[in-house]
C-alpha positions as CSV (number, residue, x, y, z in Angstrom):
1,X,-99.9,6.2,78.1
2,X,-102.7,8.6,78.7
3,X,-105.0,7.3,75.3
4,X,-103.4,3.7,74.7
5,X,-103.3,5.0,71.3
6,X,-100.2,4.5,69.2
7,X,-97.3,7.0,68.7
8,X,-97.7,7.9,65.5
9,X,-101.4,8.9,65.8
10,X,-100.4,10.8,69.3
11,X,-97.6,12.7,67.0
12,X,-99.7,13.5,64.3
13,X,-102.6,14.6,67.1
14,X,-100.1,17.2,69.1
15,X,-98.9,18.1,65.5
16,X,-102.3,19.3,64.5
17,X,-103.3,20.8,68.0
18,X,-99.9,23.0,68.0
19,X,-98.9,20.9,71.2
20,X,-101.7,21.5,72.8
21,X,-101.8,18.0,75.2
22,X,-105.6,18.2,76.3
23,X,-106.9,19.3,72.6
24,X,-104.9,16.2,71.3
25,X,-106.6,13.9,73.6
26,X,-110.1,15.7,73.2
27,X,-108.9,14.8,69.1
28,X,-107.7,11.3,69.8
29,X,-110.9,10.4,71.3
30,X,-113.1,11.8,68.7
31,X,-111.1,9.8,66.6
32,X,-111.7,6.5,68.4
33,X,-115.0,6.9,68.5
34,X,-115.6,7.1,65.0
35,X,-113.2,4.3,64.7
36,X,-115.1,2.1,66.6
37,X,-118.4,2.9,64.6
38,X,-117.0,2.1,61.5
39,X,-115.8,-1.5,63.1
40,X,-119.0,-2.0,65.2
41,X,-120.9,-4.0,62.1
42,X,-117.9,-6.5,62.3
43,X,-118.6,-10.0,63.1
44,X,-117.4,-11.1,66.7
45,X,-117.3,-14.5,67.7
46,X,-114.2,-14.9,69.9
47,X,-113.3,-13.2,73.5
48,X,-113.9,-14.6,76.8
49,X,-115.9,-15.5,79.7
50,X,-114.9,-14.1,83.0
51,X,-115.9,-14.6,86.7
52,X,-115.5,-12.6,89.5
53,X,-116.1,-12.8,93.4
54,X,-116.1,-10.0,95.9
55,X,-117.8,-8.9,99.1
56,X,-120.6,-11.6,98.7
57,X,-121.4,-11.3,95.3
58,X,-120.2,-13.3,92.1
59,X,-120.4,-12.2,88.6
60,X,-120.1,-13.6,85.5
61,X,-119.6,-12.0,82.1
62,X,-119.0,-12.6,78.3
63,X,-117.1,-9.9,75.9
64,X,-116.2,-10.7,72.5
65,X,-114.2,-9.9,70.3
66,X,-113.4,-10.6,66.2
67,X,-110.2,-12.7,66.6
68,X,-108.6,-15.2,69.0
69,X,-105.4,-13.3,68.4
70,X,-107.1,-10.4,70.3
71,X,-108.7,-12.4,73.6
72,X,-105.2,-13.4,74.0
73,X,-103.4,-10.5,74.5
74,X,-103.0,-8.7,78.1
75,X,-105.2,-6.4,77.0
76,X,-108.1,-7.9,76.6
77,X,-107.9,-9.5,79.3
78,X,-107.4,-6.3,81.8
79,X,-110.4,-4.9,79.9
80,X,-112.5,-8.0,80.5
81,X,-111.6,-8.5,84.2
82,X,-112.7,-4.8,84.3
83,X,-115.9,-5.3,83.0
84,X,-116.4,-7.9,85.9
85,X,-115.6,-5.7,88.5
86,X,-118.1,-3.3,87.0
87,X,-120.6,-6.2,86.9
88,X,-120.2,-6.6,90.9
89,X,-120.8,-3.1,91.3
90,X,-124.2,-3.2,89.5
91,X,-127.3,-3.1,91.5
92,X,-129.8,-6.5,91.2
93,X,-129.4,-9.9,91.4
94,X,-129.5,-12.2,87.8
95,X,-129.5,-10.8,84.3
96,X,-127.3,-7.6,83.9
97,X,-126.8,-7.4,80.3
98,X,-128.5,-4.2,79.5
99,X,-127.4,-2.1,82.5
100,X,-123.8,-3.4,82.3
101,X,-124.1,-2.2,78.8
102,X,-124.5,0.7,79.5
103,X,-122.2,1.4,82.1
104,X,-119.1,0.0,80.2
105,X,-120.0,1.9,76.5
106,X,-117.8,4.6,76.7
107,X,-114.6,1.9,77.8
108,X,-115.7,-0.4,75.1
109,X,-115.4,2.6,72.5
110,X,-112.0,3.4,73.5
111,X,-110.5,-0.3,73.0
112,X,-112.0,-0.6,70.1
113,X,-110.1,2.2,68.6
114,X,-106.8,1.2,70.9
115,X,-107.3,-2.5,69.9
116,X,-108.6,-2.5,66.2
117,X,-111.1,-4.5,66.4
118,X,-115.4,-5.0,67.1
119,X,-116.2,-6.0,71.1
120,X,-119.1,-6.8,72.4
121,X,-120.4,-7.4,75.4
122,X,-122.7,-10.2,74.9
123,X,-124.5,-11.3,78.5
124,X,-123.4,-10.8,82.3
125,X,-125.0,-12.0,85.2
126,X,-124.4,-10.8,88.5
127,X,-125.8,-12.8,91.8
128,X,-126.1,-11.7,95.4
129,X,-125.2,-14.0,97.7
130,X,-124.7,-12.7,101.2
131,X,-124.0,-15.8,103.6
132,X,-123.5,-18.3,100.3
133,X,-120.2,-19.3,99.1
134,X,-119.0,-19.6,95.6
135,X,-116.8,-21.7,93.3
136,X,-115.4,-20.8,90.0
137,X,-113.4,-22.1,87.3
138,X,-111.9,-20.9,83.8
139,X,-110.6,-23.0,81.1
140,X,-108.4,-22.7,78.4
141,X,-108.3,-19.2,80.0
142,X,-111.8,-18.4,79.4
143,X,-112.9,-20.3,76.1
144,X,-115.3,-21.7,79.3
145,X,-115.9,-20.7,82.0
146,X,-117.8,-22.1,85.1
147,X,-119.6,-20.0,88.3
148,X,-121.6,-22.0,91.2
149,X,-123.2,-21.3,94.7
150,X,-123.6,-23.2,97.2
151,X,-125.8,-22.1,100.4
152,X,-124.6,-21.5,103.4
153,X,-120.3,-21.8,103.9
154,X,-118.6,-24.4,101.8
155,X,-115.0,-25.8,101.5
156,X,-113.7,-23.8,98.5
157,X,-111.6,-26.6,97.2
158,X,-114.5,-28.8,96.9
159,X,-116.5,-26.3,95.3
160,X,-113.5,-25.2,92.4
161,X,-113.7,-29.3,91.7
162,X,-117.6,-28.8,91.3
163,X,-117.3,-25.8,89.3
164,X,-114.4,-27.8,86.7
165,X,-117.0,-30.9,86.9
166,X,-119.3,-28.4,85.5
167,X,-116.9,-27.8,82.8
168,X,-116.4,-31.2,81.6
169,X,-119.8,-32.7,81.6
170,X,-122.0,-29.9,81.6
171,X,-124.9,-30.6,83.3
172,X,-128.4,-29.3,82.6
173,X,-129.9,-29.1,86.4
174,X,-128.7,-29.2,89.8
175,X,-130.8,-32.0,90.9
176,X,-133.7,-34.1,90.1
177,X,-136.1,-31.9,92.2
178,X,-135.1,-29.1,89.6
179,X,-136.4,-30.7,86.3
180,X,-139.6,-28.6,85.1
181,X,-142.2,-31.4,85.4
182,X,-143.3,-30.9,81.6
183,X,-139.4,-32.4,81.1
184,X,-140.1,-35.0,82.8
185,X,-143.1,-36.1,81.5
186,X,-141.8,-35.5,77.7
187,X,-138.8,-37.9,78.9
188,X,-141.3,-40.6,80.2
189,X,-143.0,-40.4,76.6
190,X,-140.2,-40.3,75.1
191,X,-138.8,-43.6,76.9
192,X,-142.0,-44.9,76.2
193,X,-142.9,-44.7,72.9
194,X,-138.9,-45.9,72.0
195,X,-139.6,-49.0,73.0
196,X,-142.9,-51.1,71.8
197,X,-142.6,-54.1,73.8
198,X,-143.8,-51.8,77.0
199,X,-146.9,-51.4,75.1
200,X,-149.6,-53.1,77.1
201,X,-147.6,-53.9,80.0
202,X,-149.1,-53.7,84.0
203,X,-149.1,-50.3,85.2
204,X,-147.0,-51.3,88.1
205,X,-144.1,-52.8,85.9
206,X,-144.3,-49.6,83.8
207,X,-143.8,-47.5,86.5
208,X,-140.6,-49.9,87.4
209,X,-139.3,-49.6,84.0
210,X,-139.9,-46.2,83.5
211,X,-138.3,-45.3,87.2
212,X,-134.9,-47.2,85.8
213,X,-134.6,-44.6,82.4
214,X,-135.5,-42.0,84.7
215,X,-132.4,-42.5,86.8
216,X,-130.0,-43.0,83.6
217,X,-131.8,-39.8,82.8
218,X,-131.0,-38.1,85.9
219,X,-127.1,-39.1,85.6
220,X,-126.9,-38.0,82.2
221,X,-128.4,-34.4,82.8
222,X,-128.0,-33.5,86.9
223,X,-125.0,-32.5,88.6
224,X,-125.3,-34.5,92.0
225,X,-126.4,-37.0,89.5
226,X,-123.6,-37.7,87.2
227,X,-120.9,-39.7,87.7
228,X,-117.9,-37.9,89.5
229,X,-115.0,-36.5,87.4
230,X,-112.5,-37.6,89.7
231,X,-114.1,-40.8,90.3
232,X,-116.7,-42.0,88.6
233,X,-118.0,-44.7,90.6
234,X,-119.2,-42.3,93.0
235,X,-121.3,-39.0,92.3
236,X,-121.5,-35.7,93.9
237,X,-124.6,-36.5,96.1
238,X,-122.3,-39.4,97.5
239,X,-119.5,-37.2,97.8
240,X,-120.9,-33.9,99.9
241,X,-124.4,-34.9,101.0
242,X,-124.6,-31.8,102.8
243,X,-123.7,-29.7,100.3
244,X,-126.4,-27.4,99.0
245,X,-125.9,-26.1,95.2
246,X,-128.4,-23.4,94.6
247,X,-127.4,-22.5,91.7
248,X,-124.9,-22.6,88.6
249,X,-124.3,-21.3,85.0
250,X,-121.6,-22.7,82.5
251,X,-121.0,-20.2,79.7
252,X,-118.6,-20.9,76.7
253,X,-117.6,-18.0,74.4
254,X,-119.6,-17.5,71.1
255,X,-122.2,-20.6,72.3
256,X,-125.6,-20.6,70.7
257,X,-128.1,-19.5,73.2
């Protein structure tokens, strides 16, 4: 209970320190640390990604693990919710990899050796959002999951249906407003040059034609944009005008970044 290590290692660990409970412990741990070494050049590609909200801050992390086996177990899962109320606790707002890394080491090390296998913590982000409300959503218990805030107060039910929205079309940008202009303007060139019979067109038609793709754009790639996933005749813009999304991330495990 004391190492989560297994009973056979724990009797052979008193056997060697003559009973001696702390000595064994001190042993066990040395143990699992070189344990974990020896795994750590493993190959991890499976885990989870976990949100968590408390006291106006979200987080939002990703640990992984070798096997699916493994991110299933209760374990894992204690360890990873863990890891997210560590993340709250962290100091910053946005990217907490390296300091989150660093504050969870010594845990990781010990479920290595008590799980068998490599872990990882691969990204966290932690936000601070004092006044703002936020939504979350995990699926297929954490293959993806799905964190958003919205300024100001919010009704949490409608902000859970944004966040599984998220999930299933994964959109690239909040709104319109949020494309980087150089986007934009590839997209134009792009709609442009994919169709030659624009090619000496008026100006003013152009900039008709061009206005049309760029709303088929903007449905395809922004989330008050696309069409609904509970109804798509309508979109979220239609749905909550009011409601302010400041920001979101949608993270699935092992993803290429």
């Amino acid at each position: 209970d004391k190492t989560g290590a297994g009973m056979m290692d724990c009797k052979r660990a008193l056997d060697a320190a003559n009973g001696d409970m702390e000595l064994a412990i001190e042993n066990l741990r040395k143990s699992g640390i070189a344990k974990a070494e020896k795994k750590s050049g493993r190959s991890t590609n499976q885990g989870k990604v976990w949100t968590g909200v408390a006291d106006g801050k979200a987080a939002i992390v990703e640990l992984l693990c070798e096997t699916d086996f493994a991110a299933k177990t209760g374990k894992f899962t204690d360890l990873v919710k863990s890891i997210v109320a560590s993340a709250l606790a962290q100091s910053g707002d946005g990217d907490i990899s390296e300091a989150l890394n660093g504050a969870v080491k010594e845990t990781l090390t010990n479920h290595i050796a008590t799980i068998g296998e490599n872990m990882s913590l691969r990204r966290a982000q932690k936000w601070e959002g004092a006044g703002n409300s936020f939504g979350f959503y995990h699926h297929m218990d954490g293959r993806v999951s799905v964190l958003v805030e919205a300024e100001g107060q919010a009704d949490a039910a409608l902000l859970t249906d944004v966040a599984m929205h998220i999930a299933a079309f994964n959109p690239r940008y909040v709104a319109p407003e949020n494309i980087p202009a150089d986007v934009i303007a590839k997209e134009k060139e792009i709609a442009l040059a994919a169709d030659p019979k624009l090619a000496g067109k008026p100006q003013q038609m152009l900039d008709k034609i061009l206005d049309g793709k760029m709303n088929r754009f903007y449905s395809e790639v922004c989330l008050t944009r696309q069409p609904w996933f509970k109804d798509d005749k309508t979109t979220l813009a239609k749905l909550a005008p009011a409601l302010k999304i400041k920001r979101f991330v949608r993270w699935e495990v092992g993803e290429e970044l």
